[in-house]
C-alpha positions as CSV (number, residue, x, y, z in Angstrom):
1,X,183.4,80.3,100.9
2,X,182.5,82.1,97.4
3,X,179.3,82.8,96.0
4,X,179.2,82.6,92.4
5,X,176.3,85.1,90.6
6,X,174.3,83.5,88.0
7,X,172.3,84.9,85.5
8,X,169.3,82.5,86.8
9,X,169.5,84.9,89.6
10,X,168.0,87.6,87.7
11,X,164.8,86.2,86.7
12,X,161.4,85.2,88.2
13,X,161.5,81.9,90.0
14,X,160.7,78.6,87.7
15,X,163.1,80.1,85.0
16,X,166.3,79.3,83.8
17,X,168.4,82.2,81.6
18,X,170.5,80.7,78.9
19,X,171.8,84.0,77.9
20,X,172.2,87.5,78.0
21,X,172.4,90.6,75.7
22,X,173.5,93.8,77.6
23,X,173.0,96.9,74.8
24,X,173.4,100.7,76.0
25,X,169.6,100.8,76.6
26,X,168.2,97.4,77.7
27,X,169.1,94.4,79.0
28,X,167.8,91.2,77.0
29,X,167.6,87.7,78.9
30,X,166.7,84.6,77.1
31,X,165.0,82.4,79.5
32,X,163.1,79.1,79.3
33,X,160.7,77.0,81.8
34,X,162.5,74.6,84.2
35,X,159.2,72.3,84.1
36,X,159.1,69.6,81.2
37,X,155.6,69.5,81.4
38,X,152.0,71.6,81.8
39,X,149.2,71.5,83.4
40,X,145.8,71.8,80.7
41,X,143.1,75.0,81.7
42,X,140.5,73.1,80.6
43,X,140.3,70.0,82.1
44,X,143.3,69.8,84.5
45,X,144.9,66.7,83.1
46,X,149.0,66.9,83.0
47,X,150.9,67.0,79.7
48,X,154.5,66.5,78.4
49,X,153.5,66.4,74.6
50,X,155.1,69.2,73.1
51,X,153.3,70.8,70.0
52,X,155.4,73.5,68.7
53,X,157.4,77.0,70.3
54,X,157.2,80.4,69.7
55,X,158.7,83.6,71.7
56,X,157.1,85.4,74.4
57,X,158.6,89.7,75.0
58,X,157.9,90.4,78.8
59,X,158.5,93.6,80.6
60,X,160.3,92.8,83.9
61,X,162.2,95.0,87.1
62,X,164.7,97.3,86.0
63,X,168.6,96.3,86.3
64,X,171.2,98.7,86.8
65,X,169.5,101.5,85.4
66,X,168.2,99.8,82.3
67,X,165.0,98.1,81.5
68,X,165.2,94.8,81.0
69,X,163.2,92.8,78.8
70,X,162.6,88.5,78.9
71,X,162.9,86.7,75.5
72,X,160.5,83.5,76.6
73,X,160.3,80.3,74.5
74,X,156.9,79.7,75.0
75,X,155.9,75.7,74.3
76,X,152.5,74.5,73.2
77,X,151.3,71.0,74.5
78,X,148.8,68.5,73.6
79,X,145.9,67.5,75.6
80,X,145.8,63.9,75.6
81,X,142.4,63.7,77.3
82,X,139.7,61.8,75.0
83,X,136.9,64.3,76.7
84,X,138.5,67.8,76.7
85,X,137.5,69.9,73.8
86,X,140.8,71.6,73.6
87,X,143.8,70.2,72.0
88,X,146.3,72.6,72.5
89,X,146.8,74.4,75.0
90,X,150.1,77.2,76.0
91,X,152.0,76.2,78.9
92,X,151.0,77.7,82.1
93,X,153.5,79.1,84.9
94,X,153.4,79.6,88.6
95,X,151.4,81.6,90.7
96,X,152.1,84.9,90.9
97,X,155.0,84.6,88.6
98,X,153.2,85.3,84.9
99,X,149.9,85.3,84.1
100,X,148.5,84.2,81.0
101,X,148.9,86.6,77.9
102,X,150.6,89.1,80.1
103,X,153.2,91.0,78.3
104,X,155.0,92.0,82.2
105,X,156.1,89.7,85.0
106,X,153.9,89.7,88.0
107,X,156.7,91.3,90.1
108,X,156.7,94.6,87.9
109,X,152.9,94.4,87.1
110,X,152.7,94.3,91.3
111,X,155.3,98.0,90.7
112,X,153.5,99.4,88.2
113,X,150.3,99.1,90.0
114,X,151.1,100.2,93.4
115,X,152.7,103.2,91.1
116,X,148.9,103.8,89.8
117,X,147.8,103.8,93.5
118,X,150.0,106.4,94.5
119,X,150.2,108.5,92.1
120,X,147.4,108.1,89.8
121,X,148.0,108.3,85.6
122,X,150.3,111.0,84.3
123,X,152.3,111.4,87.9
124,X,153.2,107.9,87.9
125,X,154.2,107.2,83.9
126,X,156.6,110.1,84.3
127,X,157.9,108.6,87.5
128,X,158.0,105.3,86.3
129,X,160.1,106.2,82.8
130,X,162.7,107.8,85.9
131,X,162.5,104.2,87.3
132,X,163.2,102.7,83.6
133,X,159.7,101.2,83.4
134,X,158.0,102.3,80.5
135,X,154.1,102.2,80.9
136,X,151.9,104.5,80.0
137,X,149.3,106.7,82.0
138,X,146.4,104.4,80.4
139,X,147.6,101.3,81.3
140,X,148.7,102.2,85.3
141,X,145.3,103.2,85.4
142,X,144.1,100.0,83.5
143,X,145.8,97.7,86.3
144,X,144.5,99.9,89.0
145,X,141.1,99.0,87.8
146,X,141.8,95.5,86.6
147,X,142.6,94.5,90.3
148,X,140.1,96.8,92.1
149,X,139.8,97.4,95.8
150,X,140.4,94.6,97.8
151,X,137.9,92.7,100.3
152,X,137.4,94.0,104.1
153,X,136.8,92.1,106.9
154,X,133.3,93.0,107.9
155,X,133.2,95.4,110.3
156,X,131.2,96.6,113.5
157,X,132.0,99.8,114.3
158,X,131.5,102.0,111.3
159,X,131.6,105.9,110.4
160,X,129.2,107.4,107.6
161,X,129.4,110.9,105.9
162,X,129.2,112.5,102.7
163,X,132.0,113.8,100.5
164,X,131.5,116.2,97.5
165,X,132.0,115.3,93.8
166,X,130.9,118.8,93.1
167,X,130.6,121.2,95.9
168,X,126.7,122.6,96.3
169,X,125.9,120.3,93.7
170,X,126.8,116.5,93.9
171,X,128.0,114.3,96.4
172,X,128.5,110.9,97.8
173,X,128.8,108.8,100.3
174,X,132.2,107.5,102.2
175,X,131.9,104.0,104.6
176,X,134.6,103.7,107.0
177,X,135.5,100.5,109.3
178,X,136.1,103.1,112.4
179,X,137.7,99.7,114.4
180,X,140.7,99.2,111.4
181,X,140.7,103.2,111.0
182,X,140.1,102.5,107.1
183,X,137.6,103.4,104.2
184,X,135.8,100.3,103.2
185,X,133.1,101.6,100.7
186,X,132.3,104.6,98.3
187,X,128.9,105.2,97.4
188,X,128.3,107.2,93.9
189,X,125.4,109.6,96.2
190,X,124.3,110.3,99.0
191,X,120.5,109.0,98.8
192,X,119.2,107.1,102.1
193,X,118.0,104.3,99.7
194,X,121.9,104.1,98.4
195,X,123.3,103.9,101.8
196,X,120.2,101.2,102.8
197,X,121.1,99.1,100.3
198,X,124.5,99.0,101.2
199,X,124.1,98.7,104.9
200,X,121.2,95.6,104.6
201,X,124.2,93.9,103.4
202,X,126.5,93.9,106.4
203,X,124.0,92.7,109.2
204,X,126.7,92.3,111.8
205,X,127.2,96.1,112.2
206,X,126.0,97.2,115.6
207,X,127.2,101.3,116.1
208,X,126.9,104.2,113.0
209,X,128.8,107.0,113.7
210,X,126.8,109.5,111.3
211,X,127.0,113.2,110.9
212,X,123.2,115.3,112.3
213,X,121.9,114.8,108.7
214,X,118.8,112.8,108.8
215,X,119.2,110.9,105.4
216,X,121.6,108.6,106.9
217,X,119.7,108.4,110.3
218,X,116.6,107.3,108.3
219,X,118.8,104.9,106.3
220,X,120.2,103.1,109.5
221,X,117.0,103.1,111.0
222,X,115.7,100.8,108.4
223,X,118.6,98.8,107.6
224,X,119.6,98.0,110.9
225,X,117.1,98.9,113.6
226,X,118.7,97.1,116.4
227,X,122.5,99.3,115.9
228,X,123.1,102.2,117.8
229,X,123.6,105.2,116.0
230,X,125.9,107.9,117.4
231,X,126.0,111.2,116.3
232,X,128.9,113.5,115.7
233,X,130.5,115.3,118.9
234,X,132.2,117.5,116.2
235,X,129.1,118.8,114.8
236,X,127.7,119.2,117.9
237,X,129.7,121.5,119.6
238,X,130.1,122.9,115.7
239,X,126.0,123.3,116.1
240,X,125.8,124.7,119.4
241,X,128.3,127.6,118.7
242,X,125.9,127.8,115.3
243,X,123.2,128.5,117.6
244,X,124.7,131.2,119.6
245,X,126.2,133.3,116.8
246,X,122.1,133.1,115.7
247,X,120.8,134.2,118.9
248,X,123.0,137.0,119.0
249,X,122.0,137.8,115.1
250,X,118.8,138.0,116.8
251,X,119.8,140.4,119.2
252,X,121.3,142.6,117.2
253,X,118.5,145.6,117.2
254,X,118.7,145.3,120.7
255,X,122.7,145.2,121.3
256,X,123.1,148.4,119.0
257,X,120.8,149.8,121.2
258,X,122.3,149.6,124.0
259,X,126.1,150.6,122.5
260,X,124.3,153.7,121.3
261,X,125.4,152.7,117.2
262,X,121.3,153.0,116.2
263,X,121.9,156.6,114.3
264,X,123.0,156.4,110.8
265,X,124.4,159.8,108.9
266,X,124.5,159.0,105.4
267,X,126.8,161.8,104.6
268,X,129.4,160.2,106.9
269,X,129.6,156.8,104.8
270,X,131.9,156.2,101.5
271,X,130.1,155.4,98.1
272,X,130.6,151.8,99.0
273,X,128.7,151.6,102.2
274,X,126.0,154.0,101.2
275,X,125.1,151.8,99.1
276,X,124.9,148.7,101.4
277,X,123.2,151.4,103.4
278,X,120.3,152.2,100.6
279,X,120.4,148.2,100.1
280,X,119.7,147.7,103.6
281,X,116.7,150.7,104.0
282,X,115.2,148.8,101.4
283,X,115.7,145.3,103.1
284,X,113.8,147.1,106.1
285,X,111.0,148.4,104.3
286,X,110.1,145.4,103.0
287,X,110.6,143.4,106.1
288,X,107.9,146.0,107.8
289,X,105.6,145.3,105.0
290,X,105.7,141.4,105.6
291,X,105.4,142.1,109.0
292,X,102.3,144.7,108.8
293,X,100.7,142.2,106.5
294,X,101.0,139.1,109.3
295,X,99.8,141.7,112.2
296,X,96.5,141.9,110.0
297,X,95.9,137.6,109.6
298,X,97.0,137.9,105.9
299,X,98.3,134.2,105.1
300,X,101.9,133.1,104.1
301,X,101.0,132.3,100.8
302,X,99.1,135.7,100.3
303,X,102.0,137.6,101.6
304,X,104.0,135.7,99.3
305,X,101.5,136.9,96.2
306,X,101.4,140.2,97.0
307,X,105.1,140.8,97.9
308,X,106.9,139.1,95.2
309,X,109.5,138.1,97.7
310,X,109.9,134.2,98.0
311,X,108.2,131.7,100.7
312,X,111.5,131.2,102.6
313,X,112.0,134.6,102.3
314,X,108.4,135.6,104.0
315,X,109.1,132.7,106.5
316,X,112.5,134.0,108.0
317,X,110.8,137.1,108.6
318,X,108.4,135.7,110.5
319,X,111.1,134.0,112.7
320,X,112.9,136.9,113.2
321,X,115.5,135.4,111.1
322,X,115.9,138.8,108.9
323,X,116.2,141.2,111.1
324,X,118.9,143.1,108.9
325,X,121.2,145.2,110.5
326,X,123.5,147.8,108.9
327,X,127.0,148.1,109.8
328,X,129.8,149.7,108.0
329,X,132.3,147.4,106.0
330,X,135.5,146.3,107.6
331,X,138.7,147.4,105.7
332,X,142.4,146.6,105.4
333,X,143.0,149.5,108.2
334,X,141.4,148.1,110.8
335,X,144.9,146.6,112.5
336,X,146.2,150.2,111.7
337,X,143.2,152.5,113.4
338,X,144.5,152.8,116.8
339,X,147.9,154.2,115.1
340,X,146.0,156.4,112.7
341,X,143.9,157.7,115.5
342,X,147.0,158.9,117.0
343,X,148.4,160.4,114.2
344,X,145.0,161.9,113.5
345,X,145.3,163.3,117.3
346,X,148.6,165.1,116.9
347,X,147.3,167.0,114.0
348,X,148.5,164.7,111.0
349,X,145.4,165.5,108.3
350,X,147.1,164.5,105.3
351,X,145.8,161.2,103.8
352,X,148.5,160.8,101.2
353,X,151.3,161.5,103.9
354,X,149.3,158.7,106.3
355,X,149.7,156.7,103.5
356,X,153.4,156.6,102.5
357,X,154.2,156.1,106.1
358,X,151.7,153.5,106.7
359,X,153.4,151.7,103.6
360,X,156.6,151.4,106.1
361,X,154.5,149.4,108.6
362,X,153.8,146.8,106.3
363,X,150.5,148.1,104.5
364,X,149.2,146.7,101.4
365,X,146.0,148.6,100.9
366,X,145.3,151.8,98.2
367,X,146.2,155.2,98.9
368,X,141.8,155.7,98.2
369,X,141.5,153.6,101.3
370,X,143.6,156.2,103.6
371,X,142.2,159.3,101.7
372,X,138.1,157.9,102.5
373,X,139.3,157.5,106.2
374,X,140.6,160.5,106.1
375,X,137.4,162.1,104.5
376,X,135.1,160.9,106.7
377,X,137.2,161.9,110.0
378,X,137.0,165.3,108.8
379,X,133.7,165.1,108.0
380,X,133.0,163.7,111.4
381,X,135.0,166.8,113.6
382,X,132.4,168.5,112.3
383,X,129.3,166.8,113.2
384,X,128.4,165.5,116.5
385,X,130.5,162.9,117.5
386,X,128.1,160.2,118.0
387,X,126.4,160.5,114.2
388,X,128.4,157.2,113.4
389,X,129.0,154.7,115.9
390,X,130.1,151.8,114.2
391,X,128.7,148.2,116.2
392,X,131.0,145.1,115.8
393,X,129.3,142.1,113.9
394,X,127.7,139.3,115.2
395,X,130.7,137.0,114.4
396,X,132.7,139.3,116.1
397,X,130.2,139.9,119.4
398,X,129.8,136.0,119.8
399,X,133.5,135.4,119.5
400,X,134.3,138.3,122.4
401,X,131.5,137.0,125.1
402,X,133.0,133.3,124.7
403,X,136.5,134.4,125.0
404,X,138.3,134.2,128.0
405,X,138.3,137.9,129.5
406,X,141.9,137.8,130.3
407,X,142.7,138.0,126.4
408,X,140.1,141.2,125.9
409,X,141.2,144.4,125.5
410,X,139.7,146.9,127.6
411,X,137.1,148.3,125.3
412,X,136.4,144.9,124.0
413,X,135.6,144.4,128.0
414,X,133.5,147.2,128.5
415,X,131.1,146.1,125.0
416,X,131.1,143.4,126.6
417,X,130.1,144.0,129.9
418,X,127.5,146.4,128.6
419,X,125.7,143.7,126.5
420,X,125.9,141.3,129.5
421,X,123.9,144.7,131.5
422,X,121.1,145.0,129.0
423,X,120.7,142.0,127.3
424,X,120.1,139.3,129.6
425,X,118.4,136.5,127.3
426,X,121.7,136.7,125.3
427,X,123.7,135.6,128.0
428,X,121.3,132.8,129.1
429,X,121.7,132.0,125.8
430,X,125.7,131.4,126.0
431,X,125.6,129.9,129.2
432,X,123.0,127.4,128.0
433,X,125.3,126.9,125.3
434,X,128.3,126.2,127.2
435,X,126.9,124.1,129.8
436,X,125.7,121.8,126.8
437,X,129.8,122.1,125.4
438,X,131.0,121.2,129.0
439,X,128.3,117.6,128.8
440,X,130.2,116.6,125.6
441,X,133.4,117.0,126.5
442,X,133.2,115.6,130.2
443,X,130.5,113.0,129.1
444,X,127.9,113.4,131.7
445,X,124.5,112.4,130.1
446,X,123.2,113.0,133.5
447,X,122.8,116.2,132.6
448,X,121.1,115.8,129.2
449,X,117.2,115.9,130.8
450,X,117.9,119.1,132.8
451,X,119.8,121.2,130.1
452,X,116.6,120.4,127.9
453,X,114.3,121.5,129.6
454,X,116.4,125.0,130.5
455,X,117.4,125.2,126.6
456,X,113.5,125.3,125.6
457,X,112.7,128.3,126.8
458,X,116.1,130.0,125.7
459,X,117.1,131.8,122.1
460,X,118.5,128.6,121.3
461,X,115.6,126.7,121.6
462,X,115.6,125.5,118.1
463,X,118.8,123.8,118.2
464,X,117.8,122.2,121.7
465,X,114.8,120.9,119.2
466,X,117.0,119.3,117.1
467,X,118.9,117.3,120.2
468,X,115.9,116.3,121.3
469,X,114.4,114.9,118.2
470,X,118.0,112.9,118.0
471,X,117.9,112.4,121.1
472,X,119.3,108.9,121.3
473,X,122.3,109.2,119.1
474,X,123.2,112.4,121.2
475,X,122.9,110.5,124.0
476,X,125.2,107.6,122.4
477,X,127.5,110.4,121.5
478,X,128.1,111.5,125.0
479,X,128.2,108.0,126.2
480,X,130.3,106.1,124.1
481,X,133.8,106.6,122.9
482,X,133.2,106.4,119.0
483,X,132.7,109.5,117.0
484,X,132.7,110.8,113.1
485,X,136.1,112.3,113.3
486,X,138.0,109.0,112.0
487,X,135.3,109.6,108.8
488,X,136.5,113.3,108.3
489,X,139.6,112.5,108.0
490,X,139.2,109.8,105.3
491,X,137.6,112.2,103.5
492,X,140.2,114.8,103.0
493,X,142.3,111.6,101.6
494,X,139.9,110.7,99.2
495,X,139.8,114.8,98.8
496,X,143.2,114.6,97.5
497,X,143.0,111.6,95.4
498,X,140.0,112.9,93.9
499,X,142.4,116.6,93.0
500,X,145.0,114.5,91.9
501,X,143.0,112.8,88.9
502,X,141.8,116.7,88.7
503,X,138.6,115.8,89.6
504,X,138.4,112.9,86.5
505,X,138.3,110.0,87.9
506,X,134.9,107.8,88.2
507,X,134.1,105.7,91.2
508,X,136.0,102.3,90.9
509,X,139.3,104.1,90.4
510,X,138.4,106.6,93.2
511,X,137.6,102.7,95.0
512,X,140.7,101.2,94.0
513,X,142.9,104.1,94.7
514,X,141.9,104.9,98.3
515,X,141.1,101.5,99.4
516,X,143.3,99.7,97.9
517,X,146.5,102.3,99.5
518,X,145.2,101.5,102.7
């Protein structure tokens, strides 16, 4: 059996086409309503009056590679209710088939909006003039924000974090339903009265995933007393390794003591590091000044006076926070030393030479890079050998006593092994620190209470502070299957909406255009 194609076909439902005009750039259908009769806006009473006509232009789907455009004879009716204050009124259509005054059919406004969504302004014009629609950047965005974000279903498991509108400067505040694995709110900041507000709102809420920040703690708190907060296994284990790479910071007098790197010979150093050096001599000096002037009972704010240098300056000090140490720079040759030390070794002393060949092997760096190493080798053959014993960083120290040992080399085993020897409240310090990794990831809050009271006493003592004082949300943490990472994730969406709009757009079309993708 045949099937015969129609022109009626082509057009939104509740139409009938009673002709077409096919040009070399658009397609033109006239079309007319099937109904004989409308319903009034005003007071809902039916008419079949008809006043007078008049022709509607709508915008609707592409066809064949041409945009096609609806000729619509409009009708105007007469109210025939005695009560209704308006007399005339323009015939209204279907649901979700043309809206009032609207000069595109719902099925390409429905396009041209999830267009907006994805793509944003400019983006989506251009790719919608490839699609044959021709809208503007202004007006995707326009229906973006005309429909908004839609409604969620109120969640009861949600994640909370902030996200930067300006890094170091501003920021907000992201809401995710953790359950549906979907953003639900933006906030324009990141102030716990913000975030209250919000959160007194949605009463049935009974866990917060939340990052260790207090300002959403505090907010939870009072919003909703009775949920359980959980904090962030991420940033947990991202804090504990904090707090070793600071104990070891703190150990740094001691740990170049012990490698033997405590001499300094100025006259082995290139004009760039002696002048980190004289930065750092003068760092010292004024750090033993602070220091003299708290031995004799001289208060903060005094010091601060007589000094010049700021409170937070004077209270890191204090801490043992600013214990400065001075280590030569790392340079672009330091994958290339063990091969320049052999070259060095079978009597090649000519820097420019080093250089050319060292180009071979993939080096990027300046021939004045080769020629200073070479210059201060030479320098050094003729000093005592151990006048400049260079001592890795902290970074680099923390990272080589929590490696495996298996992937060490052998003198990275033997600095290590010699810190272990002489500087035994470092290595509590990492094993306290990996006991507390080994909790989080095997979730045994059984051991919560012990490792406190070990951690106290320790060089990480501050961060065990902080668990403590959040005690219950770490506790949730280790307990309980929800976490922040859900939230983090969000956010480098909304990261890349947010680039897309080059950093433009305000917070209902950020709204729209995250939540309403999802």
């Amino acid at each position: 059996m045949g099937h015969f194609f129609r022109p009626s076909a082509l057009v939104p439902q509740g139409f009938v086409a009673d002709s077409v005009e096919n040009s070399d750039a658009i397609i033109r259908i006239a079309i007319r309503s099937k109904s004989s009769v409308s319903c009034c806006p005003a007071c809902g009473r039916i008419s079949g009056r008809v006043h007078s006509r008049y022709p509607r232009r709508l915008a609707d789907l592409p066809l064949s590679g041409k945009s096609v455009q609806l000729i619509l004879m409009a009708r105007r009716f007469n109210c025939d209710a005695v009560l209704c204050g308006r007399r005339i009124f323009t015939e209204r259509y279907g649901e979700g088939v043309l809206a009032p005054w609207a000069r595109r059919t719902a099925r390409l406004d429905h396009l041209v909006h999830h267009l907006g969504i994805a793509l944003g302004g400019r983006p989506a014009a251009s790719f919608a003039r490839r699609l044959m629609v021709p809208v503007s950047n202004d007006t995707l965005l326009r229906s973006v924000r005309r429909r908004g974000s839609p409604r969620f279903a109120p969640p009861a498991v949600i994640g909370i974090d902030d996200w930067a509108w300006r890094r170091n400067q501003r920021y907000g505040t992201i809401i995710c339903d953790l359950e549906r694995r979907k953003t639900i709110a933006l906030l324009p900041d990141r102030e716990p009265a913000t975030a209250e507000a919000w959160l007194q709102s949605q009463q049935q809420i009974s866990i917060i995933a939340r990052d260790r920040g207090g300002g959403y703690a505090l907010a939870a708190a009072k919003a909703l007393p009775s949920a359980v907060q959980v904090a962030d296994r991420w940033h947990l284990m991202e804090n504990a390794s904090r707090a070793f790479l600071d104990a070891v910071r703190k150990s740094m007098r001691q740990i170049r003591e012990v490698l033997g790197a405590t001499r300094i010979d100025p006259d082995l150093l290139t004009a760039a590091e002696r002048l980190q050096y004289e930065g750092y001599a003068r760092r010292e000096e004024a750090n033993a000044a602070i220091l003299r002037l708290a031995s004799e009972g001289v208060a903060i704010k005094e010091i601060v006076r007589r000094t010049g240098h700021s409170r937070g300056v004077v209270r890191r000090v204090l801490r043992g926070q600013r214990s400065d140490i001075f280590r030569s720079r790392e340079s672009s040759l330091e994958i290339y030393l063990p091969w320049l030390d052999a070259q060095w070794a079978a009597g090649e002393r000519n820097g420019a030479a080093l250089w050319r060949r060292l180009k071979g092997q993939g080096f990027r760096g300046s021939l004045r890079v080769v020629t200073e190493w070479a210059t201060r080798r030479r320098r050094a053959d003729k000093v005592s050998a151990d006048a400049l014993r260079r001592a890795p960083s902290a970074r680099t120290i923390a990272r080589l006593m929590t490696a495996a040992r298996d992937n060490l080399s052998k003198s990275e085993t033997i600095t290590v092994a010699t810190i272990e020897e002489n500087v035994p409240l470092l290595v509590e310090a990492r094993d306290v620190v990996g006991r507390f990794q080994t909790m989080v990831r095997k979730k045994t809050l059984a051991d919560l209470e012990p490792w406190l009271e070990h951690a106290r006493s320790s060089l990480v003592a501050s961060f065990a502070a902080g668990v403590l004082k959040d005690r219950e949300a770490v506790s949730a943490a280790v307990r309980l299957p929800w976490s922040n990472g859900q939230t983090e994730g969000q956010i480098t969406k909304l990261k890349l909406v947010k680039r897309q709009m080059y950093g433009r757009g305000k917070i209902d079309l950020l709204q729209a255009r995250v939540i309403g993708a999802q």
